[in-house]
C-alpha positions as CSV (number, residue, x, y, z in Angstrom):
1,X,100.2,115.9,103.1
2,X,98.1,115.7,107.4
3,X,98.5,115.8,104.8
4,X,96.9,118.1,110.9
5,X,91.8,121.8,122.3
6,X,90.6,119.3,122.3
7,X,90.1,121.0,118.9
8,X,92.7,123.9,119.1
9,X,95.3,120.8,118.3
10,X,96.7,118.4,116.0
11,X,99.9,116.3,116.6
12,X,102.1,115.0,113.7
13,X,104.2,111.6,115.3
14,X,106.8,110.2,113.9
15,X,108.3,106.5,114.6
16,X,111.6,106.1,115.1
17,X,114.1,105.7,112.7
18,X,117.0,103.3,111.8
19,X,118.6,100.9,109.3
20,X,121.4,100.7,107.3
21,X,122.7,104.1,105.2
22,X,125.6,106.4,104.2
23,X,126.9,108.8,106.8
24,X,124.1,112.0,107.1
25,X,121.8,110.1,104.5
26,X,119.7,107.3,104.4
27,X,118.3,105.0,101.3
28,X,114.4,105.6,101.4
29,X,112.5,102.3,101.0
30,X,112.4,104.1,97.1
31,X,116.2,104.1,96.8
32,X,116.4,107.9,97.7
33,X,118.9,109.2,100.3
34,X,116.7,110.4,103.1
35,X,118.3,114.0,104.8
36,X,119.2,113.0,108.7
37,X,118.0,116.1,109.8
38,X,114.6,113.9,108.5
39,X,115.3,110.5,110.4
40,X,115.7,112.7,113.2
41,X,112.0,114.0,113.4
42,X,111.3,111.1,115.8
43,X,108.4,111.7,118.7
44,X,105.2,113.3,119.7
45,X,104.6,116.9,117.5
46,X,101.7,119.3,118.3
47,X,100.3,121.1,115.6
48,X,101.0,125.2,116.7
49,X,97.2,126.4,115.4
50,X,98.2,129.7,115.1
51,X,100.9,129.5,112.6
52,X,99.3,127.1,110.5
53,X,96.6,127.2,107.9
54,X,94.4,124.8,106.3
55,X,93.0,126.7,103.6
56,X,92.2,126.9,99.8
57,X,92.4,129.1,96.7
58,X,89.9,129.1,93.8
59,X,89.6,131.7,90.4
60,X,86.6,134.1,90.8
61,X,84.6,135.4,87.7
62,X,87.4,134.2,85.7
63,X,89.7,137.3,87.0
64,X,90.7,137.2,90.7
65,X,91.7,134.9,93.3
66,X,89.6,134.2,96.7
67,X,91.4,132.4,99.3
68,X,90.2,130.9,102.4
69,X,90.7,128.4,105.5
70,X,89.1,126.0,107.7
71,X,89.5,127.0,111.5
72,X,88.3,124.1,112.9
73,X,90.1,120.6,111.9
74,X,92.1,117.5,113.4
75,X,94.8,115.8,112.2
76,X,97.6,113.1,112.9
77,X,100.9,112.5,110.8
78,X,103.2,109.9,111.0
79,X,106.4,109.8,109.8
80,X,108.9,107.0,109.4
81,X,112.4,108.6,109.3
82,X,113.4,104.6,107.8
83,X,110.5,103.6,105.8
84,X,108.7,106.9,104.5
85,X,106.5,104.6,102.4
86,X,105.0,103.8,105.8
87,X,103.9,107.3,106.8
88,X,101.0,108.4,106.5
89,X,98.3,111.7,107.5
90,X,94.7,112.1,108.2
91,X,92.8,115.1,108.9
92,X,89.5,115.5,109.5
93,X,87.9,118.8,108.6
94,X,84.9,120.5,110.3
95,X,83.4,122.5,106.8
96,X,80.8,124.8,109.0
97,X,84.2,126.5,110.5
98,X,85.5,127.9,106.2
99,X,86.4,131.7,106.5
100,X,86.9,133.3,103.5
101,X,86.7,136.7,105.1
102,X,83.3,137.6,103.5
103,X,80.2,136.5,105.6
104,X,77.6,136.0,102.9
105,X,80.4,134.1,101.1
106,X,81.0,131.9,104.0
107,X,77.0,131.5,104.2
108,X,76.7,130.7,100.8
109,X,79.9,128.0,101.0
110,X,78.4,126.0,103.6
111,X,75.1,125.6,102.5
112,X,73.4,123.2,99.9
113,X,75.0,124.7,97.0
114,X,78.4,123.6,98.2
115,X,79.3,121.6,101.4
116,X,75.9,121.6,103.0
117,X,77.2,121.4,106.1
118,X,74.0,120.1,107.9
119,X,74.1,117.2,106.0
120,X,78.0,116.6,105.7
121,X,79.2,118.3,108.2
122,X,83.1,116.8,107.9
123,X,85.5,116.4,104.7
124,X,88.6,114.0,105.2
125,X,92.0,113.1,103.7
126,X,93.1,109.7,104.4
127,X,97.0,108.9,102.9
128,X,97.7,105.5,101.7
129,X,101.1,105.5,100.1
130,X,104.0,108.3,100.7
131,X,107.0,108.2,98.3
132,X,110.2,110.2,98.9
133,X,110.9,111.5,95.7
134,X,114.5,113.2,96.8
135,X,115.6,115.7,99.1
136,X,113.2,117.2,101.3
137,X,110.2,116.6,99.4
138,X,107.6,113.6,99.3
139,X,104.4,112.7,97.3
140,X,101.5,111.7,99.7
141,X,98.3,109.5,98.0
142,X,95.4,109.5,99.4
143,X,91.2,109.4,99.4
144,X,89.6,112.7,99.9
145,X,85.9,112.9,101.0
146,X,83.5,115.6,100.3
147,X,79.9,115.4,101.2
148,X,80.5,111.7,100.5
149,X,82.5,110.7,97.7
150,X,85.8,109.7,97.8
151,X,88.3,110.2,94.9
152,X,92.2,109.7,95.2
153,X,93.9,112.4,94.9
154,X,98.1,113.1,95.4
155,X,99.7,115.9,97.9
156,X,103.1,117.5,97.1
157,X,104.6,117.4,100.7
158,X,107.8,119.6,101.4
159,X,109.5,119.9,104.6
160,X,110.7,123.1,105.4
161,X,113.1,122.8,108.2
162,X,113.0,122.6,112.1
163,X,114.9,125.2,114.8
164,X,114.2,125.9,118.5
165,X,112.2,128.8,118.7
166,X,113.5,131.4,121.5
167,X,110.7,129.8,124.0
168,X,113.2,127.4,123.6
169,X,110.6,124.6,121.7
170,X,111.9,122.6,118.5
171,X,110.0,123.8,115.9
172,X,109.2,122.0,112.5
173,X,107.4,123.3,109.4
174,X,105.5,121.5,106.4
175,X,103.8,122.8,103.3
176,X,101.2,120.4,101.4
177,X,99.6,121.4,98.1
178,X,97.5,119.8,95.6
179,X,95.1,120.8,92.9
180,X,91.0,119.5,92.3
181,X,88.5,119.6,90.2
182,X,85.4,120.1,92.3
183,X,83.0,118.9,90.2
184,X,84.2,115.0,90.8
185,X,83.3,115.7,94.3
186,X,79.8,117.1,94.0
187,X,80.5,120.4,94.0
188,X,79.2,121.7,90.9
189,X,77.3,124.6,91.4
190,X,78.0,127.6,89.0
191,X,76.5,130.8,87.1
192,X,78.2,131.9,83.5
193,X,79.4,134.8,82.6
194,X,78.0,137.0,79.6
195,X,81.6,137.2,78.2
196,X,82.2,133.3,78.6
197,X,83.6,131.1,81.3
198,X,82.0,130.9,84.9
199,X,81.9,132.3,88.5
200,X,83.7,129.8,89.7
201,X,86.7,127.9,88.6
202,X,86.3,124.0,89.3
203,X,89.9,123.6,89.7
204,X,90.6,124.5,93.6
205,X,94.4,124.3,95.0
206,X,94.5,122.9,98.2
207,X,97.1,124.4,100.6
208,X,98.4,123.3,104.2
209,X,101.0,125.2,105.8
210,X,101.9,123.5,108.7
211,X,103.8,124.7,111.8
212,X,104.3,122.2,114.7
213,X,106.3,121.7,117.9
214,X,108.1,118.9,119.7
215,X,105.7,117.7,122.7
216,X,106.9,117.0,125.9
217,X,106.9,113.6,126.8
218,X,104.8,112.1,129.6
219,X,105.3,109.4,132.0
């Protein structure tokens, strides 16, 4: 999962790799052969802003879906091509910047009924384990904060691949998911509906769809 200007970008760096392994794999500190195209993802990656989406989906009135993103975040991922128990994500998310594409909606989002922004203007995921559960995909642990509180929660990480772009930059891409009952965090507001059930769903999937490329290095 991180889980990524001065606020227009987020790097993702990974330390080097090495130890023992099979030719084209390598055992994961979980016993799982690690892809080499993985161990190779070693340096300095900048988040590409816009081809990447921090963003969320929750059930409205029991019958649609609204989506939406945060524009304005931060975030550093490191990733141990040897040791992925050792790599870990944090982002740091500005709430005031949520676009759902509706402007009252937005309004309503971050004031006191939901992220009250004034107050707590920043949510955060910290990782502290990663396990390599096969193939391309990890599970990521770690505390989210809202307005606050901190609960644990675990992000299904899945690489997606990396290719040089025709600009002639190495490109990588990561998608990050995880599901959340709102409520634990504070966010309980609601109104019920007539027929039964509520407004809004307290379960929210969290999405991060994450393109980054290769920065240069500096002397």
């Amino acid at each position: 999962m991180g889980i990524f200007s001065r606020r227009q970008t987020a790097t993702i760096e990974p330390t080097p790799a090495g130890g023992p392994g099979a030719p084209g794999t390598q055992a994961s500190s979980g016993g799982v052969a690690l892809d080499s195209a993985l161990r190779d993802l070693t340096g300095r990656w900048t988040i590409d802003r816009p081809h990447s989406r921090v963003g969320f989906s929750v059930r409205h009135a029991m019958v649609t879906t609204v989506r939406g993103a945060f524009a304005d975040y931060d975030s550093t991922l490191y990733f141990d091509g040897d040791r992925p128990s050792e790599s870990r994500a944090d982002i740091v998310i500005r709430v005031a910047s949520v676009d759902t594409g509706v402007e009252q909606r937005d309004a309503h989002l971050v004031g006191t009924d939901f992220f009250d922004a004034r107050r707590f203007p920043e949510m955060t995921f910290r990782s502290t384990s990663t396990v390599h559960e096969g193939g391309e995909s990890f599970r990521m642990t770690g505390d989210l904060t809202i307005r606050e509180v901190t609960r644990p929660v675990e992000l299904q990480l899945d690489y997606l691949g990396s290719v040089v772009d025709p600009f002639g930059f190495e490109r990588v891409g990561f998608d990050g998911t995880t599901t959340i009952d709102r409520t634990e965090w504070g966010l309980v507001y609601n109104q019920r509906l007539a027929a039964g059930g509520t407004m809004v769903s307290e379960k929210v999937r969290l999405q991060f769809d994450i393109s980054a490329v290769r920065a240069t290095t500096t002397s």
